[in-house]
LOFI-446680 format. One line per field, with one value per residue (C-alpha): x, y, z; residue in one letter; residue number from 1. Coordinates in nm, 4 decimals, always signed. Layout:
BEGIN
east: (X/...) $
north: (Y/...) $
up: (Z/...) $
residuo: (A/...) $
num: (NUM/...) $
***
This chain:
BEGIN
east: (-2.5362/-2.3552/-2.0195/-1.8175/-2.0222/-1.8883/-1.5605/-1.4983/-1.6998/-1.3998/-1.1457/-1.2374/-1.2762/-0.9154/-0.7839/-0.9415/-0.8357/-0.4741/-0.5039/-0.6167/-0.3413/-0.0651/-0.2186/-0.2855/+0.0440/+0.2286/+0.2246/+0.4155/+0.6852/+0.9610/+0.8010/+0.8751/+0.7187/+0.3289/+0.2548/+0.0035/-0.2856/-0.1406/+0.2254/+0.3178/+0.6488/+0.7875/+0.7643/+0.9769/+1.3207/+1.5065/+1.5945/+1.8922/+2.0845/+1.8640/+2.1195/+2.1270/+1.7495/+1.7515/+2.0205/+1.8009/+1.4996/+1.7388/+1.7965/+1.4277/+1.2905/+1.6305/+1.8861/+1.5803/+1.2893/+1.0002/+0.9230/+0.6538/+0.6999/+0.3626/+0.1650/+0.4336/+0.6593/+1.0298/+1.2274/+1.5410/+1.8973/+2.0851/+2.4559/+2.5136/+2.6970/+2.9937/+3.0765/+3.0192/+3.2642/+3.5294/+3.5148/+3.4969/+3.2352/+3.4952/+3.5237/+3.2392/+3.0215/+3.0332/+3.0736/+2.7962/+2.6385/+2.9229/+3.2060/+3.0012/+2.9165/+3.2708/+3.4385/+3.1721/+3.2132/+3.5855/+3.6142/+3.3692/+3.5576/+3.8821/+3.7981/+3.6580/+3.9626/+4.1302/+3.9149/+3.6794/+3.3390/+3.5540/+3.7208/+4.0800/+4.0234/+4.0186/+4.3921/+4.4480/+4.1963/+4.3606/+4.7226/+4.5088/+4.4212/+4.7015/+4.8555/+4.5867/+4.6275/+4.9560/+4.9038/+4.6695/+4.9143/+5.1290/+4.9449/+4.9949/+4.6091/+4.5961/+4.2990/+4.2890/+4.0511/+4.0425/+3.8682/+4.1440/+4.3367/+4.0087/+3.9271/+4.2885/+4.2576/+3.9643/+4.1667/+4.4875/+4.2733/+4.1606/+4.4991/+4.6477/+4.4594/+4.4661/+4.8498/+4.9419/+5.1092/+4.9458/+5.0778/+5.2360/+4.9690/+5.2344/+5.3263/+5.2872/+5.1712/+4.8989/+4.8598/+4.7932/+4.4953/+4.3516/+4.3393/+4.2215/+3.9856/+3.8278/+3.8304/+3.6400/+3.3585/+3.3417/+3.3257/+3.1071/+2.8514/+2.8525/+2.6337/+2.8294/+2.8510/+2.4829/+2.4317/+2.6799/+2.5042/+2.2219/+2.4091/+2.7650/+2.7748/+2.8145/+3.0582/+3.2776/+3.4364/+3.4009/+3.6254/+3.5707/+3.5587/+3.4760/+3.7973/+3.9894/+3.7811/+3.9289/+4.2479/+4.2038/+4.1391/+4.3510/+4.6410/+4.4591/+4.4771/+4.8472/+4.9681/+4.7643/+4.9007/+5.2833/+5.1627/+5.0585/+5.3960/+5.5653/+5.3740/+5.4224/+5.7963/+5.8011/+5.4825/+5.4219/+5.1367/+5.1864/+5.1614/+4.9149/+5.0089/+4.7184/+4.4200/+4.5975/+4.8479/+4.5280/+4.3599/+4.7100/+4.6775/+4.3228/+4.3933/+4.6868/+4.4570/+4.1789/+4.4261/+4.5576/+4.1882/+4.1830/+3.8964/+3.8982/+4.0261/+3.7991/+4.0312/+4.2120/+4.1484) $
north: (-4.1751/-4.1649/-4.3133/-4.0768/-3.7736/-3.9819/-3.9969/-3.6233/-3.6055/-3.8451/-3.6823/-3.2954/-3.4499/-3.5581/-3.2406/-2.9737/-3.2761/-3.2155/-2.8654/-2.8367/-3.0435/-2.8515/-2.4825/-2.6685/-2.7513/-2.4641/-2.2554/-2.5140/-2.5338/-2.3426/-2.1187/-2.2829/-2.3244/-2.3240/-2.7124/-2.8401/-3.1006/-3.5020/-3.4308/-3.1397/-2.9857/-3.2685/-3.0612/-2.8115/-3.0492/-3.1359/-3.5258/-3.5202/-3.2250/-3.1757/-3.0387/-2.7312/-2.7258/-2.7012/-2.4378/-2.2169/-2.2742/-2.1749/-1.8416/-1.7888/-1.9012/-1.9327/-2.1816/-2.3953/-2.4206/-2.7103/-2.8959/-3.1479/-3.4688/-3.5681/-3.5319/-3.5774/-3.2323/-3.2596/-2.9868/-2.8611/-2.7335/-2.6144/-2.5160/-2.1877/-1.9608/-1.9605/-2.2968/-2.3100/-2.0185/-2.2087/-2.4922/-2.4161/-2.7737/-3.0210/-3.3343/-3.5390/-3.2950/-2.9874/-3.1765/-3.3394/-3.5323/-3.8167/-3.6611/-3.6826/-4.0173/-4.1376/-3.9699/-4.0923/-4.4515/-4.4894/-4.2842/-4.5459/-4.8114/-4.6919/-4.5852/-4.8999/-5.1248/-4.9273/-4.9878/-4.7744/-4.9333/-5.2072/-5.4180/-5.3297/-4.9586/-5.0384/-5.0166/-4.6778/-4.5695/-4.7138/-4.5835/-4.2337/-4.3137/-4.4430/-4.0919/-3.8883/-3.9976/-3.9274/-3.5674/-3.5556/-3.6838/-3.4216/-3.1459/-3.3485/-3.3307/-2.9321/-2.7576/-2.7504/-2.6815/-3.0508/-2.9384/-2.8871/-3.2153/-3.4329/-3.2598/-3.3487/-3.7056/-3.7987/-3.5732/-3.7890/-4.0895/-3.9346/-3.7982/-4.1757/-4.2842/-4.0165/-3.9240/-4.2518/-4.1032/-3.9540/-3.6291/-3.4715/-3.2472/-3.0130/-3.0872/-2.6732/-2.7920/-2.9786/-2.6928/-2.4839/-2.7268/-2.7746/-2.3856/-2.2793/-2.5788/-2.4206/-2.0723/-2.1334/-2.3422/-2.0278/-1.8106/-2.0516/-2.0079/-1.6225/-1.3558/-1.2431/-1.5848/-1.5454/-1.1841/-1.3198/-1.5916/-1.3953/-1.1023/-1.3030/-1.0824/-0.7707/-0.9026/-1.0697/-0.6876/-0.5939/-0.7081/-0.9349/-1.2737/-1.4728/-1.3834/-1.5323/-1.8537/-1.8971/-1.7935/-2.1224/-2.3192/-2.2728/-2.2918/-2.6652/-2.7436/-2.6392/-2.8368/-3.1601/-3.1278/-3.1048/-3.4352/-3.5608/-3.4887/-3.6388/-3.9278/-3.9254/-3.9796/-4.2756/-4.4679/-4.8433/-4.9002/-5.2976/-5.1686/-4.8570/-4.7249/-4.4794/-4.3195/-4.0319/-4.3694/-4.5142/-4.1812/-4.1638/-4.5307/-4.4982/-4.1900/-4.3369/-4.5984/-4.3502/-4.1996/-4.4979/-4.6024/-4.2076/-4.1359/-3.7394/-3.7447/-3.6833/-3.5419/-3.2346/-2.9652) $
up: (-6.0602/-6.4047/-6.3641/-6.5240/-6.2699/-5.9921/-6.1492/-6.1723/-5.8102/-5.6877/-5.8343/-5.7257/-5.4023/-5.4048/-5.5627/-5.2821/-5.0303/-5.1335/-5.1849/-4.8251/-4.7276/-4.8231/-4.7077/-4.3894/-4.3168/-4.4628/-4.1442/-3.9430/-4.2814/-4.4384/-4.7588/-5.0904/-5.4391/-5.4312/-5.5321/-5.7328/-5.6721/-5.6525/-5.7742/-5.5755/-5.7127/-5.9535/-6.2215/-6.1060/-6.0431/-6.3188/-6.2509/-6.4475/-6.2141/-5.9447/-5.7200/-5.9523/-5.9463/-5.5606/-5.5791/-5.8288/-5.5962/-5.2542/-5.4678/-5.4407/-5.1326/-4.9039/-4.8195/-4.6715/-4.8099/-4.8519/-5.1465/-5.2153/-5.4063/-5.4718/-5.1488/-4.9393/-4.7853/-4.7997/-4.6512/-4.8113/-4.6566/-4.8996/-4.8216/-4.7100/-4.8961/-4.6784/-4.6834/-5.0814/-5.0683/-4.8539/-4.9553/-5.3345/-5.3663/-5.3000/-5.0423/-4.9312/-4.7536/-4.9983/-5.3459/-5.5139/-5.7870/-5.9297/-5.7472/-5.4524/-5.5145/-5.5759/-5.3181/-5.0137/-5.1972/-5.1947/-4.8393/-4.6576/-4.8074/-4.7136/-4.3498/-4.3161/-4.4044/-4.1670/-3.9250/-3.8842/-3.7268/-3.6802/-3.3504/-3.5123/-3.4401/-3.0555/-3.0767/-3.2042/-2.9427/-2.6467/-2.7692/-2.7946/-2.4666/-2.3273/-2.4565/-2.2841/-1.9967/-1.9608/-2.0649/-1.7900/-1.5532/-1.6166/-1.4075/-1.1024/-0.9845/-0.9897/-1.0867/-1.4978/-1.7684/-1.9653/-2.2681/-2.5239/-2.4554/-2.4741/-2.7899/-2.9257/-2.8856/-3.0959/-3.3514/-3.3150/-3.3591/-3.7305/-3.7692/-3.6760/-3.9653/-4.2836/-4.1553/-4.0294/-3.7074/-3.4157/-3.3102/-2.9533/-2.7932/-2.7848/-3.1602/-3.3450/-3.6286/-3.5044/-3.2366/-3.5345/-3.7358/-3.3884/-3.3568/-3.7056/-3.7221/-3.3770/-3.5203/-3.8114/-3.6233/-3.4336/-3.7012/-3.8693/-3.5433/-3.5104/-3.6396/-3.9160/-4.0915/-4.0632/-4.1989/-4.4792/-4.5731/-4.6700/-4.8573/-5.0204/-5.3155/-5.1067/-4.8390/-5.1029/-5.1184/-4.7581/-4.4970/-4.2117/-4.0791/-4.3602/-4.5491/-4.1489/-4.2083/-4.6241/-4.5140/-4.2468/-4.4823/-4.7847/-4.4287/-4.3652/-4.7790/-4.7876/-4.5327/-4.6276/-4.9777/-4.8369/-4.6420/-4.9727/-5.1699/-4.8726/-4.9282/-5.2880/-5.2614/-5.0480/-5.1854/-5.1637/-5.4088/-5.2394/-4.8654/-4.8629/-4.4734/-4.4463/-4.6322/-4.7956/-4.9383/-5.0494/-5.2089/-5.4185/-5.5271/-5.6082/-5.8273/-6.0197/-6.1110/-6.2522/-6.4387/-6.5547/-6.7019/-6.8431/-6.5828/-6.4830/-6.1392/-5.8490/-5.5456/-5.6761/-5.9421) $
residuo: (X/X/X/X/X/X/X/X/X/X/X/X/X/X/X/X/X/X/X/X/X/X/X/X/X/X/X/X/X/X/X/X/X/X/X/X/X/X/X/X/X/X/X/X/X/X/X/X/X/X/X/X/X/X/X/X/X/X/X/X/X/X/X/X/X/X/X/X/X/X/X/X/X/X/X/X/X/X/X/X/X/X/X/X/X/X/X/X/X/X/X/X/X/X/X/X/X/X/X/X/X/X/X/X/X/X/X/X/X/X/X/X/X/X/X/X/X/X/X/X/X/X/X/X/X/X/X/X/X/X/X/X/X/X/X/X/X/X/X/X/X/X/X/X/X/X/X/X/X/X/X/X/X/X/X/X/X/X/X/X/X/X/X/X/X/X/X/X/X/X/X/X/X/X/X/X/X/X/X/X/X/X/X/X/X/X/X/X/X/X/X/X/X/X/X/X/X/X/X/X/X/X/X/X/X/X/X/X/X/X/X/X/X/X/X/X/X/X/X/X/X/X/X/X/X/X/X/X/X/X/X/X/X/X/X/X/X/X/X/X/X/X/X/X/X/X/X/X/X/X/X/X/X/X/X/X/X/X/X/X/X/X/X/X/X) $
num: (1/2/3/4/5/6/7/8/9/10/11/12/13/14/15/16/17/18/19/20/21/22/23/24/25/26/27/28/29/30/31/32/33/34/35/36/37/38/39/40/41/42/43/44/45/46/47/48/49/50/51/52/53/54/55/56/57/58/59/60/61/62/63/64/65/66/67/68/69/70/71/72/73/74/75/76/77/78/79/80/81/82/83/84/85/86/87/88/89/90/91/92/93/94/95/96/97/98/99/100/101/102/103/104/105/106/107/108/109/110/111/112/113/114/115/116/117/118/119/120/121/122/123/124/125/126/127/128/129/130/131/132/133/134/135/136/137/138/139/140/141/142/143/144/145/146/147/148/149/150/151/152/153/154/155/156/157/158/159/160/161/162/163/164/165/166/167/168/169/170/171/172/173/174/175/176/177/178/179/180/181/182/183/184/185/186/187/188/189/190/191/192/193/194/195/196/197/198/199/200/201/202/203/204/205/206/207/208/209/210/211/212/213/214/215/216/217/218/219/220/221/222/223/224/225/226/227/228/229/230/231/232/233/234/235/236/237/238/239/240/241/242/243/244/245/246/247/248/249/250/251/252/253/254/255/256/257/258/259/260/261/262/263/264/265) $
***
């Protein structure tokens, strides 16, 4: 046989090989763009933002969706509306590209030197538990529904470390972020987040639950940033106490080097 007939044999074979591939598998996937032969959707992702080339393609096919790069299927979750909405693309979850990137970099190594996957964070646990205990304690062995306390303590643990100080269960203000954080996961959960995230241009004028779960969290924001002037005032660049101390330090420094700052807007 002619080599270069066995060549084109070889590769047609290949092509309607990956062809059948991908419309094999596409019943059991998400939909997304149609891919072609060997290198699948590649040409369709801009390399140099392809965060905004998944948005565009979540605008098409929904906020998931498959992609192929090459042979191989990737599926896609792109954020729903009403957490872009919320959140407004900030912090480590919701931002991305280089703010992503610096954020998750200096968070990890901030949580860690405080402990965090660490032996030293044993203590703050057992004073959390030494705490919840004695909450528990306090209803002298009647009947009680538990679930509210336990879910307090791994928040004073987190609290322990970005505030410094734990907080009373009984505390208002932390009464209040343990209640709005709660609401919006609910919120977040129910049928109307869902019927938003599919129509947010419409229900951006219509009232309803989405405008309780903003509300939350520009309530969350505020108080955070009074925490943050408080912090300001008595700073120890020397003695960082916490991770909101070490956030300030860390953007003094950026500005310092004339960096655009990566926190706040």
């Amino acid at each position: 046989m002619d080599p270069v007939v066995a060549l084109v044999l070889g590769v047609s074979c290949l092509l309607l090989l990956s062809v059948w591939r991908h419309r094999s598998g596409r019943g059991k996937l998400p939909p997304g763009p149609t891919p072609l032969p060997i290198i699948g959707n590649i040409l369709q992702i801009d390399v140099k933002n392809i965060s905004k080339s998944l948005t565009n393609l979540s605008k098409v096919y929904g906020p998931v969706f498959t992609l192929y790069l090459g042979m191989k299927p990737i599926v896609v979750l792109d954020s729903f509306p009403i957490f872009k909405t919320s959140m407004k693309n900030f912090g480590i979850v919701f931002s991305n590209g280089k703010t992503w990137k610096e954020i998750r970099r200096f968070s990890l190594m901030t949580l860690r030197n405080f402990g965090m996957g660490k032996r030293s964070i044993e203590d703050r646990v057992q004073e959390e538990a030494r705490c919840l205990v004695e909450e528990l304690r306090k209803t002298n062995g009647s009947p009680c529904d538990p679930t509210f306390i336990l879910g307090c303590a791994p928040c004073n643990v987190i609290c322990s470390i970005i505030f410094k100080n734990r907080f009373d269960y009984q505390d208002p203000d932390f009464l209040t972020l343990v209640n709005k954080f709660n609401e919006n996961v609910r919120i977040m959960s129910s049928a109307w987040a869902q019927v938003y995230n599919n129509f947010p241009a419409l229900f951006d004028y219509l009232p309803g639950s989405h405008h309780i779960l903003s509300k939350n969290i520009d309530y969350m924001i505020n108080y955070i940033m009074e925490k943050v002037k408080e912090h300001e005032e008595s700073l120890d660049v020397n003695d960082p106490r916490d991770f909101i101390d070490c956030f300030l330090i860390k953007m003094a420094q950026v500005q310092c080097c004339h960096q655009p700052s990566f926190l706040i807007p």
